[in-house]
N, C-alpha and C positions, 0 to 999 in steps of 0.2 A: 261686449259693450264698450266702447268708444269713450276716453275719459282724457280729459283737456286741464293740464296741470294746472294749477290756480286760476283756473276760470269755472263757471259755473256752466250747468246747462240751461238752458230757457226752457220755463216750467209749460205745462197746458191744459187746458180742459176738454175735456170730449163733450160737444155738443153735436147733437143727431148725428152722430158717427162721422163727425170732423175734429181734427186737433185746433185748438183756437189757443193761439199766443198773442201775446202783447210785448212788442218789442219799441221800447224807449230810447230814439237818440236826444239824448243831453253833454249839457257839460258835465265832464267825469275830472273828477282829482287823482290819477292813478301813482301808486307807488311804486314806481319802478326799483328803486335801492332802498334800503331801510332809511327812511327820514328824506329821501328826494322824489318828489311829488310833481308831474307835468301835470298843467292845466288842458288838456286835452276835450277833444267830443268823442263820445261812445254810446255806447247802449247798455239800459239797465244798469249803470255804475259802473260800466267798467270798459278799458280800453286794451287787447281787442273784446267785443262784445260777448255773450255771453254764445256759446253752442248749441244748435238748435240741429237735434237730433230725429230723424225721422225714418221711415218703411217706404221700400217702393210700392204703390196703389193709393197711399195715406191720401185723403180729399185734406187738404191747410186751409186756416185761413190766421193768418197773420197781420193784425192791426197795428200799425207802424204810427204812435204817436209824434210830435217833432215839438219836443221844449227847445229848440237850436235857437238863435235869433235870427236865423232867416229860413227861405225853401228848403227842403233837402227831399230825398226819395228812396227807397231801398232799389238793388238790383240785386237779382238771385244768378251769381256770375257759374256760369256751367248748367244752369237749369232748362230743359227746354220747358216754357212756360207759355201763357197768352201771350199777347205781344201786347194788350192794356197793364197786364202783370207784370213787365220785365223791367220795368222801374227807370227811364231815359226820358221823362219827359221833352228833352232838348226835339225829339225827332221824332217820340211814339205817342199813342194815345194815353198812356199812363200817364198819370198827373202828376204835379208838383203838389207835396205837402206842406202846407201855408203854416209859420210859428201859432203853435194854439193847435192848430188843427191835425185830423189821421185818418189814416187811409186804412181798407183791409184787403191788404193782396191775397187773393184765394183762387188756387188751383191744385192739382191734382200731381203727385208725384211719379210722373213717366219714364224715368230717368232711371235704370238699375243702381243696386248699390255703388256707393263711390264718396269721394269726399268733395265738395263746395265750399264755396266759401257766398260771404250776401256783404256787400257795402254800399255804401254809395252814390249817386250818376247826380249830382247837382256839385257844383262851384268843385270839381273834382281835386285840381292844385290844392284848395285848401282844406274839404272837407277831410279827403282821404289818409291826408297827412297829419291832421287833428288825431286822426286814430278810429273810424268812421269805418268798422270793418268787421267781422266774424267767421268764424266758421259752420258750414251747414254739411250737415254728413247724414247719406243717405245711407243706415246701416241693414245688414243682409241677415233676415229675421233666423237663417238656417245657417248661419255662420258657426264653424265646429273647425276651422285654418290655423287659428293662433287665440292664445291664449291673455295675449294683454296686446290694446289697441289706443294709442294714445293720438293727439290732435295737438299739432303746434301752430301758431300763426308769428311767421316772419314780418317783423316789422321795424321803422327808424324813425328818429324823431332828431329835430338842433332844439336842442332845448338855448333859452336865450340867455343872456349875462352869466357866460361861465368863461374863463379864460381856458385856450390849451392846454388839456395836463392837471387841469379843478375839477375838483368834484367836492362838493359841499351840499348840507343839510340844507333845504327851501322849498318852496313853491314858485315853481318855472313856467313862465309860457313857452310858446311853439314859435318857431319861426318857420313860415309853412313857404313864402315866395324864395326858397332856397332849395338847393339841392347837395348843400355839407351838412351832414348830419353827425353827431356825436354823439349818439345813443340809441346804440340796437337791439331790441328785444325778441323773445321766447314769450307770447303768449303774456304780455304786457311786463314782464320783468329783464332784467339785466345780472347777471350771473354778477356776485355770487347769491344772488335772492331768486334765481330760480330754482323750482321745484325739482330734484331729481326721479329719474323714473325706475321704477323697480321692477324689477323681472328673477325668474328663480329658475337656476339651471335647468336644462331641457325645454324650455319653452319657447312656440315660435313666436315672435311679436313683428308687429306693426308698428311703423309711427308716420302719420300723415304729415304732411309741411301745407303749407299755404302760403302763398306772399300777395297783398295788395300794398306796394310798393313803389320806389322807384330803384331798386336796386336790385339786381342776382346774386343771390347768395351759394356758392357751392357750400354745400355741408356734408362736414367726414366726419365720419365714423371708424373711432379707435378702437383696434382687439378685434375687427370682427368686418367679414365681406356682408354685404348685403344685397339681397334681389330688387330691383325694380319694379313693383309687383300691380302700378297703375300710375295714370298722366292724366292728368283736368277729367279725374273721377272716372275714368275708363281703364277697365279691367286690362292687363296684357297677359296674354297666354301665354305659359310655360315656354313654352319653345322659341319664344320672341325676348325675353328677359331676360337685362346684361347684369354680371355680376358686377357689383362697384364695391366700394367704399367712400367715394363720393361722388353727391350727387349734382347738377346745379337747377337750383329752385327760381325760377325768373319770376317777374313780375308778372302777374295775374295766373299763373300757376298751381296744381297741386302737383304732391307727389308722394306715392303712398314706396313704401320700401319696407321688406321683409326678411328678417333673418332668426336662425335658432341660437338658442344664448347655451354657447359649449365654451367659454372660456372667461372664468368666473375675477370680478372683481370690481372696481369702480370705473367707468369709460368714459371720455371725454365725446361730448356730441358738438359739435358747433359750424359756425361759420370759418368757411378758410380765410377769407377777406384780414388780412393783419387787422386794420384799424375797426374793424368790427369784431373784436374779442378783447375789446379795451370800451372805460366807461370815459370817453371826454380823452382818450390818447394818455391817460395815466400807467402806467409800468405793469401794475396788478392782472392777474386775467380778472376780464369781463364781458361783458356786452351778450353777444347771441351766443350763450357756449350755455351748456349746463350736461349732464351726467345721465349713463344707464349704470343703476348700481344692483349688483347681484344682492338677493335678498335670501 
């Protein structure tokens, strides 16, 4: 099972043998450091949204409320879905979601296992950068590979009135018509308030990355090589699979990587990017780093 460190997964009900979710873009207060709080948009309370886990064959139907103060839409990024369902009103039949009002995207999961990610396709500059993002992971109901599978999403934000080198307790807005951003997250946190992941000697693990972004993140991995083991939710076969230890996660990307935990102790995971392992360019580690600790 598939688990997304301080995020929640999106609950559902089974109706006539459909999964039915409700997924909520609002404005979210997410805490990224202890006592520093972005005003951001997300879903169901939280910025990235919450993980919405599902089966290849599963019939969805997912109702996309919009408390936003303006249009917004979902898009299911990596899905091959309807083309009313892919969420671009800019150019497809699928619609624009009106403030007040919700849609219910419903199709059919064709897609073999893999991981996804769903954000999305209105006022994209800003919505996306609000924090307007999730992860969607089609899991393999006969999976017996690895023993812990975890889900991160790569993300960045300029939070606004902080000088160079500050970092201070408050609630910040976004400044989303930029491209310098001074705070980078793991799954809506900033080391040291990320989640570490635990693993127990001998076991193989997975960890998925996602980025809806504007930025590439390479990310290494200390202690330890790891396989390339799929790319935007598609499987790679053995024989096609580079070993790394880092890897680079681009914008609109996933990238699942697999390795067995033979060399026991607390590992740093992060971005290489210098000024993305710092919170606002302060001395301290921070930003997109957080840990696999032997358990």
């Amino acid at each position: 099972m598939v688990k997304s460190p301080d995020l929640r997964d999106l609950p559902y009900v089974m109706q006539q043998g459909v999964k039915y979710f409700e997924l909520v873009a609002e404005p979210v207060e997410q805490e990224i450091l202890p006592g520093i709080f972005i005003k951001g948009w997300g879903y169901n309370g939280s910025i990235p949204g919450p993980t919405i886990r599902v089966y290849p064959g599963d019939w969805v139907i997912i109702r996309v409320h919009n408390h936003l103060p303006e249009a917004t839409s979902v898009h299911w990024h990596g899905l091959d879905v309807p083309n009313r369902m892919d969420g671009v009103p800019a150019v497809e039949p699928s619609p624009y979601i009106e403030h007040g009002q919700y849609f219910d995207y419903h199709f059919q999961i064709v897609n073999p296992p893999g991981t996804h990610m769903y954000h999305t396709h209105v006022d994209v500059v800003m919505q996306e950068l609000m924090g307007l993002c999730g992860g969607f992971i089609i899991e393999d109901p006969y999976e017996c590979e690895v023993q812990k599978d975890y889900f991160i999403m790569l993300q960045e934000f300029h939070l606004k009135g902080l000088e160079k080198g500050m970092v201070k307790p408050g609630y910040f807005e976004l400044e989303t018509m930029s491209d310098s951003f001074n705070f980078f997250t793991m799954n809506g946190r900033c080391f040291p308030h990320t989640t570490s992941l635990p693993v127990r000697y001998g076991e193989d693990m997975r960890i998925r990355f996602g980025n809806i972004g504007m930025n590439a993140h390479p990310i290494h991995f200390h202690g330890h090589q790891f396989w390339i083991a799929a790319m935007d939710g598609n499987f790679i076969p053995s024989y096609n699979r580079e070993l790394r230890n880092t890897v680079l996660v681009p914008s609109g990307v996933t990238v699942d990587i697999e390795f067995t935990a033979q060399n026991p102790g607390v590992w740093p995971l992060h971005c290489h990017m210098p000024h993305h392992t710092s919170n606002n360019m302060t001395k301290a580690t921070g930003g997109m780093f957080t840990t696999v600790q032997y358990v």
